[in-house]
C-alpha positions as CSV (number, residue, x, y, z in Angstrom):
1,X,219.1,-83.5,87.1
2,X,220.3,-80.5,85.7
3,X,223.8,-78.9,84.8
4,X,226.0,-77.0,87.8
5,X,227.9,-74.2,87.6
6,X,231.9,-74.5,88.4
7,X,234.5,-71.9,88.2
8,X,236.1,-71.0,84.8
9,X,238.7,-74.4,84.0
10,X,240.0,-76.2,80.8
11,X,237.1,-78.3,79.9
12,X,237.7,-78.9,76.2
13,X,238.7,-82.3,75.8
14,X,239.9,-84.4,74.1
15,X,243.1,-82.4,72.8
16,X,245.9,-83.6,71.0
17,X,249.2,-84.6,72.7
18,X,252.1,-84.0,70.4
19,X,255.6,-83.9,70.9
20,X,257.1,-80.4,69.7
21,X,260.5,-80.0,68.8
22,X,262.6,-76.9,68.6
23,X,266.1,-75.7,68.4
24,X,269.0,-76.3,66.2
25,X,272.0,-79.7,65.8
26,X,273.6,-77.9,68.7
27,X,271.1,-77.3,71.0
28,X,267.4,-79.4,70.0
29,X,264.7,-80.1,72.7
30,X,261.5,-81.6,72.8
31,X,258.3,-80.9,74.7
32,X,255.2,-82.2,75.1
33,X,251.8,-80.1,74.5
34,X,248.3,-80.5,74.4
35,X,247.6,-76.7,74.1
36,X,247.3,-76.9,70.1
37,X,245.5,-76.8,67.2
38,X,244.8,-75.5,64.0
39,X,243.3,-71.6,63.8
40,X,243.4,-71.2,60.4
41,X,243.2,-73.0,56.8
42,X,244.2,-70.7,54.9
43,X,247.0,-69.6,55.2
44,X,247.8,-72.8,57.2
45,X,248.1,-71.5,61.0
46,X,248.6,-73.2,64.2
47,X,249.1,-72.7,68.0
48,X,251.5,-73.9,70.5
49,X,250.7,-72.3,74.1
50,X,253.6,-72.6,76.7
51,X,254.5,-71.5,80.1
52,X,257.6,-69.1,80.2
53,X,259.5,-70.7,82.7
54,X,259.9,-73.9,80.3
55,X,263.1,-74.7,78.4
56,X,261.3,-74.6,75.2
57,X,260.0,-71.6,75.7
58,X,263.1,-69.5,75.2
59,X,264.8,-71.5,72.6
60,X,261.4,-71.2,70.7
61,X,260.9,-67.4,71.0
62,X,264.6,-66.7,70.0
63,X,264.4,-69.4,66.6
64,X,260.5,-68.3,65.3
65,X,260.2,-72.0,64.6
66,X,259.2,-75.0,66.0
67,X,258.1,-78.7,64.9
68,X,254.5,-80.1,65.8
69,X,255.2,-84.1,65.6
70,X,252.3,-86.5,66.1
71,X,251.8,-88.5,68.7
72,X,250.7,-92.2,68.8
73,X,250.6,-95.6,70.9
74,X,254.0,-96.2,70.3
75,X,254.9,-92.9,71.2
76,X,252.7,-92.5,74.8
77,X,255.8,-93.6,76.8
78,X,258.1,-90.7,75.2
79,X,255.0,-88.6,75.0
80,X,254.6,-88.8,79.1
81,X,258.1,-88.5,79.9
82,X,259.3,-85.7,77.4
83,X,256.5,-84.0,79.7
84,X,258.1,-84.7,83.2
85,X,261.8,-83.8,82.0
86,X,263.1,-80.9,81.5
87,X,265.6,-80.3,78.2
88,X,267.8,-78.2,80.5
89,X,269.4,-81.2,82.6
90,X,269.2,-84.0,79.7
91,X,269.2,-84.6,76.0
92,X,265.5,-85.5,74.9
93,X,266.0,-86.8,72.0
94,X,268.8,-89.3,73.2
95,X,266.7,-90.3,76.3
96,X,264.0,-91.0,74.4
97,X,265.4,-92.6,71.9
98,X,264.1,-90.4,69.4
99,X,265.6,-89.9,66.0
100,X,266.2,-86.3,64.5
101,X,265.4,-85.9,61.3
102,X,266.2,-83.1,59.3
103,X,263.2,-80.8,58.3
104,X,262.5,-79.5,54.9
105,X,262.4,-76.0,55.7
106,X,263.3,-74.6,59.2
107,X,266.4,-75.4,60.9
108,X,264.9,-77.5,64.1
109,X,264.7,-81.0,63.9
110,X,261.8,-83.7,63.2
111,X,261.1,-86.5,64.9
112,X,261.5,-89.7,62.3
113,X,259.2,-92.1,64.7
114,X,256.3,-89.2,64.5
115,X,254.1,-90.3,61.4
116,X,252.9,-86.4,60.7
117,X,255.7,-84.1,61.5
118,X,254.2,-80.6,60.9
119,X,256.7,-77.4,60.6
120,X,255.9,-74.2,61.6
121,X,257.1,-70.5,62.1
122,X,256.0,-68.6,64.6
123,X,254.1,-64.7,63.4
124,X,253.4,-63.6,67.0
125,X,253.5,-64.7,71.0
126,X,250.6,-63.6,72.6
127,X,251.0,-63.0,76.3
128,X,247.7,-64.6,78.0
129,X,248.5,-65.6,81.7
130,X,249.9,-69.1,82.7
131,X,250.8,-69.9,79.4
132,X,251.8,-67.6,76.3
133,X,250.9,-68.5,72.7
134,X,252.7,-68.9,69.7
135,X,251.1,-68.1,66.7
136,X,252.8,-69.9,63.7
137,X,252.3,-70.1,60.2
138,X,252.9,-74.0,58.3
139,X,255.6,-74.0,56.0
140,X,255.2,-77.5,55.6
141,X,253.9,-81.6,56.5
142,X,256.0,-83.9,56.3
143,X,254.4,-87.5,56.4
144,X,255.3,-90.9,56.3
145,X,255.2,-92.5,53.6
146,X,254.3,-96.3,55.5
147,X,251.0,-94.6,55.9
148,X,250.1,-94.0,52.1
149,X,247.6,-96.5,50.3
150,X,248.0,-97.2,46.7
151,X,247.1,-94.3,45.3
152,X,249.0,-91.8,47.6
153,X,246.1,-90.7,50.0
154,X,247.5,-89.9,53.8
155,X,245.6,-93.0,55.7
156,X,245.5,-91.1,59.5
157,X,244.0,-93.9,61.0
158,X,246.1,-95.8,60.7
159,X,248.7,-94.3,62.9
160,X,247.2,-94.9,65.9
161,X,247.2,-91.2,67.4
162,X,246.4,-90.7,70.8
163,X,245.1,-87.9,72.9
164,X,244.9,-86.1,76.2
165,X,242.1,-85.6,78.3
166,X,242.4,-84.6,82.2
167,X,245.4,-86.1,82.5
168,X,244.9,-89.2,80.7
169,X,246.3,-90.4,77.4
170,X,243.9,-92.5,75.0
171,X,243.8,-94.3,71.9
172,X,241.6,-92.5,69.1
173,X,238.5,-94.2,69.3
174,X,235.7,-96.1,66.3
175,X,235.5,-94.1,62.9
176,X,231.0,-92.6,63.7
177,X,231.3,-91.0,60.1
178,X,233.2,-88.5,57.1
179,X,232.9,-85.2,57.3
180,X,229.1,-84.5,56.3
181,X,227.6,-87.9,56.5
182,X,224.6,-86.3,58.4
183,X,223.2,-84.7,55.2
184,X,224.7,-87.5,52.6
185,X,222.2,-89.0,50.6
């Protein structure tokens, strides 16, 4: 059997699911987003893409800022429902029972159960269809410090991170290797 041909879709998978918060004390929301990732190292750039008819999406394009907060297990529940609500007719954060944390450099706030909280501010919006992207520049990563070994490396694993894929969320799966094991000797 060979490969068919479908129509143009999101097939890329698995993505990350993160929890994004935005806004200021008086007004803070969350969203969740799997449309993200990293574009560039150097300087440290990321994505968030979002439809323009969400809540998030104003309060985002007025602040130039925005919080990418990791997901994990513990966090799936929050993760799903932050999804299915909308920040216009409830507080978020309170009926998630999230806690905001302040963030080292822009205004909105972190979320203290994320272990990677990851703050950004946005260089462009890119108008692309269903969704328009904000490019953003990292200003900074905040981590957790119940996640550091002994001598102060970031253990990821650890946090149980999950993911989306076609509308599923999953557990990160076995460790198959470090970055350039196939040529190690």
């Amino acid at each position: 059997m060979g490969k068919i041909t479908w129509k143009p879709g999101t097939m890329e998978y698995p993505l990350p699911a993160v929890l994004v918060s935005c806004g200021d004390e008086a007004k803070a929301n969350v969203l969740t987003i799997a449309w993200t990732g990293i574009i560039c190292t150097d300087p440290a750039m990321t994505y968030v893409s979002i439809r323009k008819e969400r809540y998030s999406y104003d309060i985002i394009k007025e602040k130039k800022e925005f919080v990418i907060n990791l997901t994990t297990k513990d966090l799936a529940y929050a993760t799903d429902k932050a999804g299915v609500k909308s920040g216009k007719d409830v507080d978020k954060f309170a009926l998630l029972n999230l806690t905001r944390e302040k963030a080292s450099i822009v205004s909105c706030p972190m979320i203290k159960e994320s272990p990677v909280s990851i703050e950004c501010k946005v260089e462009e919006v890119k108008e692309l269809g269903s969704h328009d992207m904000f490019i953003a520049k990292i200003v900074a990563v905040n981590v957790d410090e119940k996640y550091l070994d002994k001598t102060g490396k970031f253990d990821l694993e650890k946090c149980n991170l999950i993911a989306y894929s076609h509308g599923n969320y999953y557990t990160l799966g076995e460790n198959l290797g470090k970055f350039g094991f196939s040529v190690k000797k």
